[in-house]
N, C-alpha and C positions, 0 to 999 in steps of 0.2 A: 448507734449503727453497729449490727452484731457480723463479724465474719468468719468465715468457717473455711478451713483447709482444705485444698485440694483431695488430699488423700483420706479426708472425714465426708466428703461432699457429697449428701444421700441422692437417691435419684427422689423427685418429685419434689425436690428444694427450690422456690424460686430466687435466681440470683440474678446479678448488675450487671450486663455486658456491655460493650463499645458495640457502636453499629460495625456492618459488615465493612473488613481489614483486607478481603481479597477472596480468590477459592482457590479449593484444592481438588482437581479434579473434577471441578463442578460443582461442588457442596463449598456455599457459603460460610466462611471462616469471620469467628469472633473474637475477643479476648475478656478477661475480666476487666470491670471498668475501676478507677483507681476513686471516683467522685460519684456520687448522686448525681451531677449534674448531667445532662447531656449522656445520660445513659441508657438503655434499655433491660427490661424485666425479662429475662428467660428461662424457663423450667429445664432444669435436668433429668434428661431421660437416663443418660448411663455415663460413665467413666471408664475409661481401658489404660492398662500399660501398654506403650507403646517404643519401638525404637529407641524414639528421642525425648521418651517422658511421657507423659499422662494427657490424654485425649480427652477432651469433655462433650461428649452430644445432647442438642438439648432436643425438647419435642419440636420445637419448629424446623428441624431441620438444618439447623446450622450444627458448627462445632468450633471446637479452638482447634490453634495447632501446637503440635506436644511442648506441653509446661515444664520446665525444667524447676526444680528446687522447695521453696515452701510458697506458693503462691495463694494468694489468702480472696476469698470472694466476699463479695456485700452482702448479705443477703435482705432481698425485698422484702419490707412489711406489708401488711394488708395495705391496701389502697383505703383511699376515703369511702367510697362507695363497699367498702367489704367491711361485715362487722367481723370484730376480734373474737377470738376460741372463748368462749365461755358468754359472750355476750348475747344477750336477749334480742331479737331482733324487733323491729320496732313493729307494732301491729295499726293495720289501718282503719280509719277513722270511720267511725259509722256503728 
């Protein structure tokens, strides 16, 4: 399980969030999830300093709300159905 900092956090990184925690204005608010389990997969579209800390939005449209301190993300591996960077994809039969 590899995690990466909030303030290292690229955009196009997919990471582990909690399902939706409430909104803010209308936009669906997440956080980082502490487990594999019962989590969800969300791609980082950007990071901002903000107010109260660092703001994460992802492309679905959600976001956190500002993180205070070193908060660390999961970050998701391929799924089963994705082949890994360097792997040959499986060719079909026939």
């Amino acid at each position: 399980m590899t995690t990466v900092a909030t303030s290292r956090l690229p955009a196009g990184e997919p990471v582990l969030t909690t399902d939706v925690i409430g909104t803010d204005f209308g936009l669906p608010l997440v956080r980082p999830s502490r487990t594999t389990r019962g989590s969800r997969v969300r791609v980082v579209r950007s990071r901002c300093r903000a107010h109260g800390g660092v703001v994460v939005w992802f492309t679905d449209g959600t976001k956190t709300p500002p993180i205070h301190g070193r908060t660390a993300w999961i970050v998701a591996g391929p799924g089963p159905q994705e082949p890994t960077a360097g792997a040959a994809a499986p060719t079909p039969p026939g």
